[in-house]
VMD Tcl script that builds the backbone (N, CA, C; Angstrom):
set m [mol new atoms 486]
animate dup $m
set s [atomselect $m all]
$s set {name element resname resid chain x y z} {
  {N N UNK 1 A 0.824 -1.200 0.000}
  {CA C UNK 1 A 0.000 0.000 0.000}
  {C C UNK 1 A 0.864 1.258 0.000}
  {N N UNK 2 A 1.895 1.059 0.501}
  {CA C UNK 2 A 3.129 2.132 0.612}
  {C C UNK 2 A 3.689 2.636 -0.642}
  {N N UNK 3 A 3.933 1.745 -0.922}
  {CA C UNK 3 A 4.177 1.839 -2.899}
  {C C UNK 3 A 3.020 2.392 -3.683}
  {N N UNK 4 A 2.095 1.728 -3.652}
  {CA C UNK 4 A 1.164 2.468 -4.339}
  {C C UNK 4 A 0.923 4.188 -4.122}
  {N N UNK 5 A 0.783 4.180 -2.617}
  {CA C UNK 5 A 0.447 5.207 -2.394}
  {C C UNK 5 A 1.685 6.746 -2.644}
  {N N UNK 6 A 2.933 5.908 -2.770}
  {CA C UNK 6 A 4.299 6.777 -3.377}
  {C C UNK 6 A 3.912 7.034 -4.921}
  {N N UNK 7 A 3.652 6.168 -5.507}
  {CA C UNK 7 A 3.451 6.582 -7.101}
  {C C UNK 7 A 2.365 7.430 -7.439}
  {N N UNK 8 A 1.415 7.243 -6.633}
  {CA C UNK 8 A -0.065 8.322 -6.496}
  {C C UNK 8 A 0.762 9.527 -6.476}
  {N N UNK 9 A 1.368 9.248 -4.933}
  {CA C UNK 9 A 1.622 10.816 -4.452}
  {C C UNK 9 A 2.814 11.792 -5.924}
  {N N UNK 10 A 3.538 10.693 -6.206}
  {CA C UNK 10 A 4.650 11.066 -7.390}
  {C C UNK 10 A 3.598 12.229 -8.742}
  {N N UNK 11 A 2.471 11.236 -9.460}
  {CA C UNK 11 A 1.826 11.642 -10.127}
  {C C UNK 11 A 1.182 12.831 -10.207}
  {N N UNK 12 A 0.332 13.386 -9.193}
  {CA C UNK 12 A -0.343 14.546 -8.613}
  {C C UNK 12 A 0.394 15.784 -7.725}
  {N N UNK 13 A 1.864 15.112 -7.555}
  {CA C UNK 13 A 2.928 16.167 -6.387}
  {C C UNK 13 A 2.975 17.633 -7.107}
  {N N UNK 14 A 2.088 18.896 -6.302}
  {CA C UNK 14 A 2.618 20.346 -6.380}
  {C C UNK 14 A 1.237 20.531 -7.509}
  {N N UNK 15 A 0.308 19.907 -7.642}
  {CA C UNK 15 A -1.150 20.294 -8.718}
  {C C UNK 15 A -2.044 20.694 -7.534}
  {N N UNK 16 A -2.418 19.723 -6.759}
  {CA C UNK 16 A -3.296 20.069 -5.595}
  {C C UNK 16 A -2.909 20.368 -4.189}
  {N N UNK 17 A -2.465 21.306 -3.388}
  {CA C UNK 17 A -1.842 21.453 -2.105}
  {C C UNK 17 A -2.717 20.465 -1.216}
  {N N UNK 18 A -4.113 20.516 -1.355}
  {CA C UNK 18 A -4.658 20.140 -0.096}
  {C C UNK 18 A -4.733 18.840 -0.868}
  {N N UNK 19 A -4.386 17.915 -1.903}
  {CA C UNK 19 A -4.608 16.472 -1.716}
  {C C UNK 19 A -3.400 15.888 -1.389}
  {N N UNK 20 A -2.068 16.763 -2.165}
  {CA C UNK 20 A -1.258 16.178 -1.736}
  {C C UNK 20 A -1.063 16.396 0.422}
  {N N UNK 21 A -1.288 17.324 1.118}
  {CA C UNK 21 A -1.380 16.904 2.094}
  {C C UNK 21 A -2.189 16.306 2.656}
  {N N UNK 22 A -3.873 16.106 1.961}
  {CA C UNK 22 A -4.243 14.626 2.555}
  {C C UNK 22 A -3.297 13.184 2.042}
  {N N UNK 23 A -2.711 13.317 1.010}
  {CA C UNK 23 A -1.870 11.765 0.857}
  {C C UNK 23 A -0.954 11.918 2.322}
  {N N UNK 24 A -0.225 13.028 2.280}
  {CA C UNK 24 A 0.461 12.586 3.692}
  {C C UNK 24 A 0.034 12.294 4.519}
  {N N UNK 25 A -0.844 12.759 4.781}
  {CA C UNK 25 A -1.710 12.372 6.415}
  {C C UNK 25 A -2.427 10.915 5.771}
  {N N UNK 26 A -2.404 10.488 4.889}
  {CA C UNK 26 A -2.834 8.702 4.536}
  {C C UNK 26 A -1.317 7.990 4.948}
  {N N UNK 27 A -0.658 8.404 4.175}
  {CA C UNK 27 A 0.993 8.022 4.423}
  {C C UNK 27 A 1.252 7.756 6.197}
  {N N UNK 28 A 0.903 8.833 6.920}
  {CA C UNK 28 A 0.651 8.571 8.578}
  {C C UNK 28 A 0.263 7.929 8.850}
  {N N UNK 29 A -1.218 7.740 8.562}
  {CA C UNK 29 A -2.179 7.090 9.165}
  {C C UNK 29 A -1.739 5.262 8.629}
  {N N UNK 30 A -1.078 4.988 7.364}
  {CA C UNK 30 A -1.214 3.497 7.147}
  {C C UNK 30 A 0.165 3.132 7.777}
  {N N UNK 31 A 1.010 3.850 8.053}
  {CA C UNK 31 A 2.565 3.506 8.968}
  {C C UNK 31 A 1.977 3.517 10.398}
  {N N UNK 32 A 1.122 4.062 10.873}
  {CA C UNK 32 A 0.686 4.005 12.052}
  {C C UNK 32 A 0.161 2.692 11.875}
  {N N UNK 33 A -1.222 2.874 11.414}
  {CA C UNK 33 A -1.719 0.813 11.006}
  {C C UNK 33 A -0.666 0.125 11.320}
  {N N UNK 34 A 0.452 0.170 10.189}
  {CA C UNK 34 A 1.032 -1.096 9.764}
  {C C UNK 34 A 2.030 -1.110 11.469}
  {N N UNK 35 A 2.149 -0.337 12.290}
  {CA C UNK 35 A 2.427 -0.671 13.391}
  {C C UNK 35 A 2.116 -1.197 14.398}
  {N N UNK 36 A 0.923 -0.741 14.577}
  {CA C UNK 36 A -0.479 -1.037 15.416}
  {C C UNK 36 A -0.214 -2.387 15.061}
  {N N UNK 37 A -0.871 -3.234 14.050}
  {CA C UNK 37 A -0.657 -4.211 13.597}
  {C C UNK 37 A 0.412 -5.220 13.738}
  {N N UNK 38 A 1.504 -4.752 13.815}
  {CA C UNK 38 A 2.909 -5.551 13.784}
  {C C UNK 38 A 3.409 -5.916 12.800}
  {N N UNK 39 A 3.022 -5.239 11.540}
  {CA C UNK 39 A 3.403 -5.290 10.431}
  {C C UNK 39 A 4.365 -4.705 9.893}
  {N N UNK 40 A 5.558 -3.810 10.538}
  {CA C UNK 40 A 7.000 -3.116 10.683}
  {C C UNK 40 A 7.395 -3.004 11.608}
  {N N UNK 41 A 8.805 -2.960 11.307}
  {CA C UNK 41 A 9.592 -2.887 12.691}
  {C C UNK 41 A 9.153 -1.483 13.337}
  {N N UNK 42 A 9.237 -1.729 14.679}
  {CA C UNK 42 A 9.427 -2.760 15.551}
  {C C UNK 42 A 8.114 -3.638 15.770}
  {N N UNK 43 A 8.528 -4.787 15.228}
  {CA C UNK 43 A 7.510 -5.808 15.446}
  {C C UNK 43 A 6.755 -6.084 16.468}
  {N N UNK 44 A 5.405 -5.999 16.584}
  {CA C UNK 44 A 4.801 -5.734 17.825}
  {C C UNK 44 A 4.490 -7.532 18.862}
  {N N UNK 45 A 4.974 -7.854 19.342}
  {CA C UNK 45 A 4.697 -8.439 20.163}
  {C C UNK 45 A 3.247 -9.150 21.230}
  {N N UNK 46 A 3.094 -7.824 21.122}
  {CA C UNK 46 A 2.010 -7.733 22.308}
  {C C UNK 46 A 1.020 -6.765 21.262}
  {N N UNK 47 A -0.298 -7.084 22.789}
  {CA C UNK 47 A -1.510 -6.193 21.743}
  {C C UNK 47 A -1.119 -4.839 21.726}
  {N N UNK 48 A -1.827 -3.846 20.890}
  {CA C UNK 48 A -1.702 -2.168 21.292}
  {C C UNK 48 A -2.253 -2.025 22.749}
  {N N UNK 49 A -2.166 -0.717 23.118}
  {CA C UNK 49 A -2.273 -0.077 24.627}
  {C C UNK 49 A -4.031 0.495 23.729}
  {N N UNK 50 A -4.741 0.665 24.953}
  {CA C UNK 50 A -6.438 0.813 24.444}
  {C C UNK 50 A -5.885 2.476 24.212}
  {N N UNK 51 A -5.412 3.179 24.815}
  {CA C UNK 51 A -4.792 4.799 24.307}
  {C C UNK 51 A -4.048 4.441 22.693}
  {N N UNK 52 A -3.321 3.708 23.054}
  {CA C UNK 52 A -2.238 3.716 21.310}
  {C C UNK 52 A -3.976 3.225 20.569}
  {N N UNK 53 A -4.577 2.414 20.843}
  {CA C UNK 53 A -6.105 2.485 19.282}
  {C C UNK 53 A -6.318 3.600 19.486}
  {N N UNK 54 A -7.161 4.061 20.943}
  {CA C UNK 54 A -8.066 4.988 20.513}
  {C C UNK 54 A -7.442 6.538 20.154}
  {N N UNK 55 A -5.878 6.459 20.099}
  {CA C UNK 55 A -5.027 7.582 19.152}
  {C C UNK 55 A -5.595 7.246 17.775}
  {N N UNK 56 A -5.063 6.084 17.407}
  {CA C UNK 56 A -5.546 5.524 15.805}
  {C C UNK 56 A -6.586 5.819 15.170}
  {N N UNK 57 A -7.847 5.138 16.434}
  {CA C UNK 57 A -9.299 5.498 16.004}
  {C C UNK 57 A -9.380 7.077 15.447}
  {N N UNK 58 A -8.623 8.209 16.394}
  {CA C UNK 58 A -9.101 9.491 16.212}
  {C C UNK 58 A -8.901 10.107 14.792}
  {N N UNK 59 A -7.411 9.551 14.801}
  {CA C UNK 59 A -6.719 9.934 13.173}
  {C C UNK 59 A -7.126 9.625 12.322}
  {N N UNK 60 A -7.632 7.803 12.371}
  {CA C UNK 60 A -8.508 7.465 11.080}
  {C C UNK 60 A -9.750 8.132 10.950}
  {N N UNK 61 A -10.837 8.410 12.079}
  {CA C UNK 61 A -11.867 8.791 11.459}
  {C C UNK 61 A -11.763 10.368 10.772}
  {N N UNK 62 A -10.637 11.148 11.900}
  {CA C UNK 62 A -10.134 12.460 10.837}
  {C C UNK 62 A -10.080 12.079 9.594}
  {N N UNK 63 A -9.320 11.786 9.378}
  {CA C UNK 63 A -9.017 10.689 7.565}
  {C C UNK 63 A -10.044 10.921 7.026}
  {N N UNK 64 A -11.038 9.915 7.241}
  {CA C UNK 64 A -12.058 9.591 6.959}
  {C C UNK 64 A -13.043 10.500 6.807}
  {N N UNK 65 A -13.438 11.825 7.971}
  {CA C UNK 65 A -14.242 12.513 7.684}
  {C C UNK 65 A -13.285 14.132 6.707}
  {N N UNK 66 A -11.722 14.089 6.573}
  {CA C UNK 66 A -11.753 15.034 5.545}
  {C C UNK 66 A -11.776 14.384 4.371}
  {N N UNK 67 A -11.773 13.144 4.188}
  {CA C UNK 67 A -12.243 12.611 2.481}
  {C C UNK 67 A -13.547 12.644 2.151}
  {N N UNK 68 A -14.382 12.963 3.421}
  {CA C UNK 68 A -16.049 12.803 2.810}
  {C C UNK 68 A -16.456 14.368 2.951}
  {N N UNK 69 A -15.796 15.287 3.651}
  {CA C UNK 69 A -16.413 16.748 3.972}
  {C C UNK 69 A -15.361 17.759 3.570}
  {N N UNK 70 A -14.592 16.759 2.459}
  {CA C UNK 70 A -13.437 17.992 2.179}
  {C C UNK 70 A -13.082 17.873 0.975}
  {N N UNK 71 A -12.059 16.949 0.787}
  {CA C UNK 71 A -11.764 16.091 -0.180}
  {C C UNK 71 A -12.764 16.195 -1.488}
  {N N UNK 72 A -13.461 15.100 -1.173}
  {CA C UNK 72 A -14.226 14.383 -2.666}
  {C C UNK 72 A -15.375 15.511 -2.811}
  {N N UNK 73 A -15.429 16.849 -1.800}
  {CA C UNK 73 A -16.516 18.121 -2.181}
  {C C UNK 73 A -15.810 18.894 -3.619}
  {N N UNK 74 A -14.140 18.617 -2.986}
  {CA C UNK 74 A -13.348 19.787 -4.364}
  {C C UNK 74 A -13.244 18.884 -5.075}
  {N N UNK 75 A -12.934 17.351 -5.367}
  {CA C UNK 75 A -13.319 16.524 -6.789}
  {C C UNK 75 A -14.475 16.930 -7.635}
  {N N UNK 76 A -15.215 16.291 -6.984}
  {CA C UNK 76 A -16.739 17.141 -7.255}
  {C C UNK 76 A -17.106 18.550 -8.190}
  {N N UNK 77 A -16.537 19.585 -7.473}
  {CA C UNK 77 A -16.569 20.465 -7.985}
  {C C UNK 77 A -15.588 20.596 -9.249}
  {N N UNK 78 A -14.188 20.282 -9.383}
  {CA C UNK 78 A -14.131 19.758 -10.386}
  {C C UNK 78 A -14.454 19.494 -11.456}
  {N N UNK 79 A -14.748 18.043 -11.471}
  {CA C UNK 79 A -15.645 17.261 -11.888}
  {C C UNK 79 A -16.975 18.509 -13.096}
  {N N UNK 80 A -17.587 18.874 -11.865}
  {CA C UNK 80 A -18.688 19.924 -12.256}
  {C C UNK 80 A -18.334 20.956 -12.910}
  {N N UNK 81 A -17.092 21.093 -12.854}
  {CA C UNK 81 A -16.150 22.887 -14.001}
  {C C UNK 81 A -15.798 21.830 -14.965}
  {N N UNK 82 A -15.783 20.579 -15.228}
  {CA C UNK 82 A -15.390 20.022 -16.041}
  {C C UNK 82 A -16.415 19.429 -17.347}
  {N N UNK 83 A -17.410 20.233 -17.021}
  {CA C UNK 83 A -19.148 19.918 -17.499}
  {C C UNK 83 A -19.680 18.586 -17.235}
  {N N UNK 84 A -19.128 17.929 -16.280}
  {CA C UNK 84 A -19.552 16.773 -16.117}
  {C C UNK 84 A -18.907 15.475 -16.382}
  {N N UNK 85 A -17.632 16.041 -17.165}
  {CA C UNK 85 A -17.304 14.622 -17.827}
  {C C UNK 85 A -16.367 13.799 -16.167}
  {N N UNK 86 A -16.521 12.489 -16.537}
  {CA C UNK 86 A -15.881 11.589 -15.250}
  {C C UNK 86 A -16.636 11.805 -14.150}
  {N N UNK 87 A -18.372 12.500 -14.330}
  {CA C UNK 87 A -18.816 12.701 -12.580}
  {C C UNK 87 A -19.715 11.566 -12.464}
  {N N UNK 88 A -20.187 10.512 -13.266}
  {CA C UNK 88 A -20.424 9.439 -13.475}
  {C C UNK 88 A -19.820 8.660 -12.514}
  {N N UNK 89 A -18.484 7.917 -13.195}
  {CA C UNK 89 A -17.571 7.431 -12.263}
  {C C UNK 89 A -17.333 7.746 -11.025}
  {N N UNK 90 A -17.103 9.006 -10.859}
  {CA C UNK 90 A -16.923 9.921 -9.170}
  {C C UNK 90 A -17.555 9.768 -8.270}
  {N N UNK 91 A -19.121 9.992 -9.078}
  {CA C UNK 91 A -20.393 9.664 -7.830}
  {C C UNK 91 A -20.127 7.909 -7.874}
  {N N UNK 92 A -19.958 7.077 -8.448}
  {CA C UNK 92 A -19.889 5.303 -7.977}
  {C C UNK 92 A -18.565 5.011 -7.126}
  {N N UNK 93 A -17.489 5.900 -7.737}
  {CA C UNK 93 A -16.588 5.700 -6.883}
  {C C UNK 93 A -16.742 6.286 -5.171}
  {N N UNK 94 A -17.318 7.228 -4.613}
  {CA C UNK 94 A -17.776 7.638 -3.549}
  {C C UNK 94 A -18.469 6.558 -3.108}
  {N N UNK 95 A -19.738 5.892 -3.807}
  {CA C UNK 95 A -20.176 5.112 -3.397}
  {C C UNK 95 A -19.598 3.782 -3.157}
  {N N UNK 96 A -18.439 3.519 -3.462}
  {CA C UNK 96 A -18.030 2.557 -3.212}
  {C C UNK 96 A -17.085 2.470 -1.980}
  {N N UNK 97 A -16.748 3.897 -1.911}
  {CA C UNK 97 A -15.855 4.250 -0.354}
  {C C UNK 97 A -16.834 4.145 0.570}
  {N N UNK 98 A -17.829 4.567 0.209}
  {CA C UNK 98 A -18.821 4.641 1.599}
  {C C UNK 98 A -18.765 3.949 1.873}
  {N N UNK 99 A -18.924 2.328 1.291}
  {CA C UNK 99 A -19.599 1.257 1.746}
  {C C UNK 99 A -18.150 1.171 2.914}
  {N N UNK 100 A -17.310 1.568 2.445}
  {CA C UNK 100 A -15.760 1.276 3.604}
  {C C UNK 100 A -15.390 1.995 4.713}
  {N N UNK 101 A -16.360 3.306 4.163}
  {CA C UNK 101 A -16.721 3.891 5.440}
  {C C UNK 101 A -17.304 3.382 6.902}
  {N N UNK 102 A -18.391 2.407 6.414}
  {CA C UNK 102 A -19.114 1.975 7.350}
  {C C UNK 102 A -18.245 1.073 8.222}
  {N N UNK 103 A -17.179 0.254 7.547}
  {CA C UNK 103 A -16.575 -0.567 8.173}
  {C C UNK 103 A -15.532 -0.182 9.149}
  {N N UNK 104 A -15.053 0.862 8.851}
  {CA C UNK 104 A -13.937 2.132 9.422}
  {C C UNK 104 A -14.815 2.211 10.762}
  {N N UNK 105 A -15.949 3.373 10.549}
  {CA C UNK 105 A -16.607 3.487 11.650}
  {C C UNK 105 A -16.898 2.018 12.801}
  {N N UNK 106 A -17.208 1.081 12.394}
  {CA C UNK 106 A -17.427 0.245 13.043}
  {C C UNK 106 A -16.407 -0.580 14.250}
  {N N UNK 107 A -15.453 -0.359 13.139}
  {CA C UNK 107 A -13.964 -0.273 14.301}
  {C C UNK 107 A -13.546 0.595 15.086}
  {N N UNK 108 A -14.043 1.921 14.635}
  {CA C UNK 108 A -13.815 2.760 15.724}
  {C C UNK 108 A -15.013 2.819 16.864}
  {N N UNK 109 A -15.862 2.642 16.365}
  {CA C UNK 109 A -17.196 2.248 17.657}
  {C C UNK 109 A -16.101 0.848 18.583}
  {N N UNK 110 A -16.269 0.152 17.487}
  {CA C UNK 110 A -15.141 -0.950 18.957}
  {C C UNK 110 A -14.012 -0.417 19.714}
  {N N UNK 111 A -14.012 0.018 19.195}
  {CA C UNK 111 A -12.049 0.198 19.749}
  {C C UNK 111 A -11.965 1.926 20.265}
  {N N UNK 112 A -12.562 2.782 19.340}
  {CA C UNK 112 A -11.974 4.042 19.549}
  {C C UNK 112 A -12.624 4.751 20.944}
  {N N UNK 113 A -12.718 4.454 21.927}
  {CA C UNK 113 A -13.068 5.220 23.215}
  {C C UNK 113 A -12.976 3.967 24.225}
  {N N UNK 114 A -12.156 3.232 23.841}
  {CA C UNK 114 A -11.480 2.676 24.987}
  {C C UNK 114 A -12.536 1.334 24.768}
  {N N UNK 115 A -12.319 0.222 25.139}
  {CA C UNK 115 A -12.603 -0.875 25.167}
  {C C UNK 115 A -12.198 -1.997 26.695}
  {N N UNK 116 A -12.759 -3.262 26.204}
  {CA C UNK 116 A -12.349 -4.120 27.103}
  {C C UNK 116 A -11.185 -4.325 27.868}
  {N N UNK 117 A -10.338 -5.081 28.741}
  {CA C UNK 117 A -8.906 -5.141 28.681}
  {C C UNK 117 A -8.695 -6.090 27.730}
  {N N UNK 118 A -9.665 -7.211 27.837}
  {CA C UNK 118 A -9.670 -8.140 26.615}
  {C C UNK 118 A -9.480 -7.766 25.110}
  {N N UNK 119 A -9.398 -8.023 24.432}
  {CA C UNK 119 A -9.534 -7.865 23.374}
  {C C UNK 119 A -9.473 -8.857 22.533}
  {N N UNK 120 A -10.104 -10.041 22.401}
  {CA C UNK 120 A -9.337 -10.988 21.851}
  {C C UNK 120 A -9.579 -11.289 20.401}
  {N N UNK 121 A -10.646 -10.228 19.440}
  {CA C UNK 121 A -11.074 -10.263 18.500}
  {C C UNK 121 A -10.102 -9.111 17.590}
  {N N UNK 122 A -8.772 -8.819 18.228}
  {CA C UNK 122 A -8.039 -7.592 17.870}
  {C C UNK 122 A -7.360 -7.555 16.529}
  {N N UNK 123 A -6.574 -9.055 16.368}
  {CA C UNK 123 A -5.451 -9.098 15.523}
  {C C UNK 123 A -6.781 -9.222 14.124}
  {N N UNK 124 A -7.658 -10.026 14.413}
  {CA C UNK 124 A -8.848 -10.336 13.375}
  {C C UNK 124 A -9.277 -9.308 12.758}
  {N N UNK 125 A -9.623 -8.211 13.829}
  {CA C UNK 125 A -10.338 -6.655 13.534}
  {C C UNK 125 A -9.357 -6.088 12.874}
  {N N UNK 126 A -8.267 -6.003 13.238}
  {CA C UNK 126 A -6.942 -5.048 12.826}
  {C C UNK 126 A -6.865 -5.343 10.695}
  {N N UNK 127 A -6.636 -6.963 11.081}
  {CA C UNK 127 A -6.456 -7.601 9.721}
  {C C UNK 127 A -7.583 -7.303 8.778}
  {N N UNK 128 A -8.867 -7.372 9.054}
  {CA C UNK 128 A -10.254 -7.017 8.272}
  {C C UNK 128 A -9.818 -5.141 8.083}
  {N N UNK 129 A -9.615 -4.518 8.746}
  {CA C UNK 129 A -9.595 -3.067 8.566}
  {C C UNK 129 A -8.172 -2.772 7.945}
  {N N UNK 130 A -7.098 -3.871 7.824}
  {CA C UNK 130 A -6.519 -3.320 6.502}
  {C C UNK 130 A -6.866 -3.624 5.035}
  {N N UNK 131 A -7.679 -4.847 5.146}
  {CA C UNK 131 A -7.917 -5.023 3.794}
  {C C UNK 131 A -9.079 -3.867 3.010}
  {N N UNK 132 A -9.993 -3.319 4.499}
  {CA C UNK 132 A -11.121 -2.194 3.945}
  {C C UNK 132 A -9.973 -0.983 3.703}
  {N N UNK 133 A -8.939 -0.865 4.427}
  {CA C UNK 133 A -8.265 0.375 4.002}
  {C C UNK 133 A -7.723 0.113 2.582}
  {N N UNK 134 A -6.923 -0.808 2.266}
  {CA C UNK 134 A -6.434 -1.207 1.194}
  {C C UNK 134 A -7.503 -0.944 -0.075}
  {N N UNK 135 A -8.614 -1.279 -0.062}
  {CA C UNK 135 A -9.734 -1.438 -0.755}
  {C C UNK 135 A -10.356 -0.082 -1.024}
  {N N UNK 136 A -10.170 0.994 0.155}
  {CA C UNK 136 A -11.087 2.214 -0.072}
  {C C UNK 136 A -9.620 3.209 -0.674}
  {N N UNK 137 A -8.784 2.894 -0.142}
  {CA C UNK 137 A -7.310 3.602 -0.819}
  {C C UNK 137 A -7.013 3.232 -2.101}
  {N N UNK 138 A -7.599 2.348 -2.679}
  {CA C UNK 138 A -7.926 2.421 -4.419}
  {C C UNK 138 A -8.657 2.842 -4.672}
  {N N UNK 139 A -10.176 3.065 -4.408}
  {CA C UNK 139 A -11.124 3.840 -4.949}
  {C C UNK 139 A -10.796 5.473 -5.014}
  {N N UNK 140 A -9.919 5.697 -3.835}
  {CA C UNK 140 A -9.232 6.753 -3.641}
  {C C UNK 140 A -8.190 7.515 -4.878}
  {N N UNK 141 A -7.386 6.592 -4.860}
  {CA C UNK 141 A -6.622 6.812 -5.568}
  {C C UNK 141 A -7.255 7.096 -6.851}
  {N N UNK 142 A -8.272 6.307 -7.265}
  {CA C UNK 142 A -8.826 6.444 -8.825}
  {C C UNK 142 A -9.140 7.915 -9.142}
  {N N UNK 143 A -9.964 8.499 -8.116}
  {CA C UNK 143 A -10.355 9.614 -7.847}
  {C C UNK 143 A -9.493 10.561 -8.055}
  {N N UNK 144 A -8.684 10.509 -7.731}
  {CA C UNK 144 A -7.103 11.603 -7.492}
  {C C UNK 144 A -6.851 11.731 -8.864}
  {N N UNK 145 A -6.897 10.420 -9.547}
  {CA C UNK 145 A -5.929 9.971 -11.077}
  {C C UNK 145 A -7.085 10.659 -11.896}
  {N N UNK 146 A -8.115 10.510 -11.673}
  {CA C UNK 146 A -8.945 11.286 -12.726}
  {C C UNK 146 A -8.966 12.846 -12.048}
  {N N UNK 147 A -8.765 13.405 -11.013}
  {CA C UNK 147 A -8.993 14.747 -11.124}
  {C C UNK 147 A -7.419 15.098 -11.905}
  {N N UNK 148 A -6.294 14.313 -11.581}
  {CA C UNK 148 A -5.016 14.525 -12.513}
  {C C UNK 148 A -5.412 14.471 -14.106}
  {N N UNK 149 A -5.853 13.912 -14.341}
  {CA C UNK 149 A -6.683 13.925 -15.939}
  {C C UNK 149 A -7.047 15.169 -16.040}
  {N N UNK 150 A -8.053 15.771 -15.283}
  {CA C UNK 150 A -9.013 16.623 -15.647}
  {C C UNK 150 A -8.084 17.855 -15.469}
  {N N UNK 151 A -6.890 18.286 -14.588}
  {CA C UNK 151 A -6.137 19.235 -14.957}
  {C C UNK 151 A -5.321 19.143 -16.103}
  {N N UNK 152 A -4.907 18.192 -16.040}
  {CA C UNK 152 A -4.017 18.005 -17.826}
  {C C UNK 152 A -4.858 18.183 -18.730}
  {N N UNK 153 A -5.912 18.093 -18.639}
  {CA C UNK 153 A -7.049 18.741 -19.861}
  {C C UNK 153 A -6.904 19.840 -19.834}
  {N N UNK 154 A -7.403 20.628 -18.674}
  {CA C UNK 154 A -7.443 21.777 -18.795}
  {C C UNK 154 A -6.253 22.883 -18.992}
  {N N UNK 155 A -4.710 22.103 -19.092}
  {CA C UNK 155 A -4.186 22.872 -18.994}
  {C C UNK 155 A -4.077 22.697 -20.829}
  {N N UNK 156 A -4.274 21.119 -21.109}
  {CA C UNK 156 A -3.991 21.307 -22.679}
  {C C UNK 156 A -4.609 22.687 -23.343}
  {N N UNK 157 A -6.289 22.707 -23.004}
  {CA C UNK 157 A -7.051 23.195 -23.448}
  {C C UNK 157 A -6.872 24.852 -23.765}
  {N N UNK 158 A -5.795 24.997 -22.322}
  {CA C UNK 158 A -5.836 26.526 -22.437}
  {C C UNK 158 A -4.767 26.711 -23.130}
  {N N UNK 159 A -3.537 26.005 -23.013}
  {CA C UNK 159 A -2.571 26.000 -23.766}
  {C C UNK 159 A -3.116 26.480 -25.485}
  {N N UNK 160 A -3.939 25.266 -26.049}
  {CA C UNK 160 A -4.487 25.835 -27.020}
  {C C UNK 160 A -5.046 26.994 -27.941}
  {N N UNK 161 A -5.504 27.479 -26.805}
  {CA C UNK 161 A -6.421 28.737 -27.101}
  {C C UNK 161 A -5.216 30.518 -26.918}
  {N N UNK 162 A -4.293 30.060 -26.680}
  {CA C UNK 162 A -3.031 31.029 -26.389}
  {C C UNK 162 A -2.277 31.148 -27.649}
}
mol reanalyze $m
mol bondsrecalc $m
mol representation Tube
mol addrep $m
């Protein structure tokens, strides 16, 4: 996901200020995961501390709520200066994050305001919520790659007319 998300960021770097600093704050948030998890050094051993999730929980649903109340509003608009073309795709692709939305939230209802001492459904939960991250960070990405389209149009376009 690291890779991918380097070649995204490569493609779109210095067109959009505020996406390229939401990629960073994705870049955070999945090195945080992949720690949480025990999926980089330092290899985690033991479960997270219910503070180290419900840090996680906070950041992801940030994440999460500037891609739905920030983010995909200036695609959108976009999209809409663009007379429409690719808002087809845009609106299914949203809809297809949502559905990953729900699953996001659902982990943070478990986990994000503190939980059991138990936890024994953790490594399971952890593993299911990277594959929804993995999954909504492509729909993501698609999004990005077509608003990168839609400026290279527009810059052809004006180029043209000069």
């Amino acid at each position: 996901m690291l890779v991918t998300l380097d070649k995204i960021r490569q493609q779109v770097a210095g067109k959009h200020p505020v996406i390229d600093a939401w990629l960073d704050v994705r870049r955070n948030l999945l090195v945080e995961y992949m720690q949480l998890a025990g999926l980089m050094p330092p290899y985690r051993k033991t479960l997270p501390t219910k503070e180290e999730l419900s840090d996680f929980c906070d950041r992801l649903v940030d994440y999460v709520s500037a891609g739905h109340f920030e983010i995909y509003e200036i695609l959108i608009a976009a999209y809409e200066k663009a007379e429409g073309r690719h808002l087809t795709l845009t609106n299914r692709l949203i809809d297809r994050i949502q559905d990953t939305t729900e699953s996001i939230l659902d982990f943070n209802e478990r986990y994000g305001d503190g939980c059991d001492d138990e936890m024994p459904e953790l490594e399971a939960d952890l593993s299911q919520l990277g594959l929804t991250l993995e999954e909504r960070f492509k729909f993501e990405d698609k999004l990005v790659l077509v608003l990168n389209v839609l400026s290279e149009e527009e810059q052809a376009a004006a180029a043209e007319t000069r």
